[in-house]
C-alpha positions in Angstrom: 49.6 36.3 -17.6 45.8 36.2 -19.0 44.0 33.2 -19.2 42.3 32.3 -22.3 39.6 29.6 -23.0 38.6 28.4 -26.1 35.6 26.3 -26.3 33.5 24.2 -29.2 30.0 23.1 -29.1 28.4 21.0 -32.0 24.6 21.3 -32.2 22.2 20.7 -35.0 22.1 24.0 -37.7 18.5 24.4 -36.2 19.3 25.0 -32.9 22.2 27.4 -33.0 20.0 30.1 -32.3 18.6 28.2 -29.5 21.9 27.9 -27.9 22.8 32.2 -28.2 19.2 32.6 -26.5 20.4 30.2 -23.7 23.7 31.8 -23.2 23.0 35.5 -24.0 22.4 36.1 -20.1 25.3 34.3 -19.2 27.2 36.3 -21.2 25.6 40.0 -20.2 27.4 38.6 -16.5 30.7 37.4 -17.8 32.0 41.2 -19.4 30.6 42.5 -16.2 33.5 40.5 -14.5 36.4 43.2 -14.0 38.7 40.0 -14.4 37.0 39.5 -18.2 39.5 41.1 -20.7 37.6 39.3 -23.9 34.3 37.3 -25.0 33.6 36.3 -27.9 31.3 33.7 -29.5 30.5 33.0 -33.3 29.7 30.1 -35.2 32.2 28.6 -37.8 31.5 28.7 -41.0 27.7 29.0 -42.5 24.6 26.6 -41.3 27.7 24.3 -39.7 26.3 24.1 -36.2 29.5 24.5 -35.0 30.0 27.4 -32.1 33.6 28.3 -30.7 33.4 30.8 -27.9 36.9 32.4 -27.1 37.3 34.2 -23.1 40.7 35.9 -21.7 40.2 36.4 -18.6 43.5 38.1 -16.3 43.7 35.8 -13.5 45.1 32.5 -12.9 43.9 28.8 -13.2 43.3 28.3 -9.7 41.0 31.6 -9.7 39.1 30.3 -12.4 38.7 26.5 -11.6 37.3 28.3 -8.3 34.9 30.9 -9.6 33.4 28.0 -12.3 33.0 25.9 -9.5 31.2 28.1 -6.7 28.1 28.1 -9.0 27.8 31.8 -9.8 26.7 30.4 -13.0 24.6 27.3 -13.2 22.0 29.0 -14.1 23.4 28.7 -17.3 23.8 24.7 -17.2 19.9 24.8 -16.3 19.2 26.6 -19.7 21.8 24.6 -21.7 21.3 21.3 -20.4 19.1 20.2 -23.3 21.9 20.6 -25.7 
């Protein structure tokens, strides 16, 4: 049975675009993963600052609690850490 992850950030309007600069390359790696059925990110509603990003993934829990975990991607949380 897929996985699927829904997320929310909050940021200020002004640095939405900020954010999609800062996770664009994580992104580019994510679809490349054959387990990565679906990613999508958009922000809700107009000037809100809010941004959902949905993933299905086909693997368990335990598969992804240990692929977020073996830092194949903290490059992103070096980029996004000012938010």
């Amino acid at each position: 049975m897929p996985l699927t992850l829904h997320i929310t950030w909050k940021f200020p309007p002004d640095q939405v675009s900020t954010f999609y600069d800062a996770l664009r390359p994580l992104q580019e790696k994510l679809i490349q993963e054959k387990e990565c059925l679906y990613f999508n990110v958009y922000e809700v509603g107009q000037d809100s600052g809010v941004v959902r990003l949905v993933e299905i993934w086909d693997c368990d829990m335990k598969w992804m609690a240990n692929v977020r975990s073996n830092g194949r991607f903290n490059f992103f949380l070096v980029r996004f850490s000012p938010f």
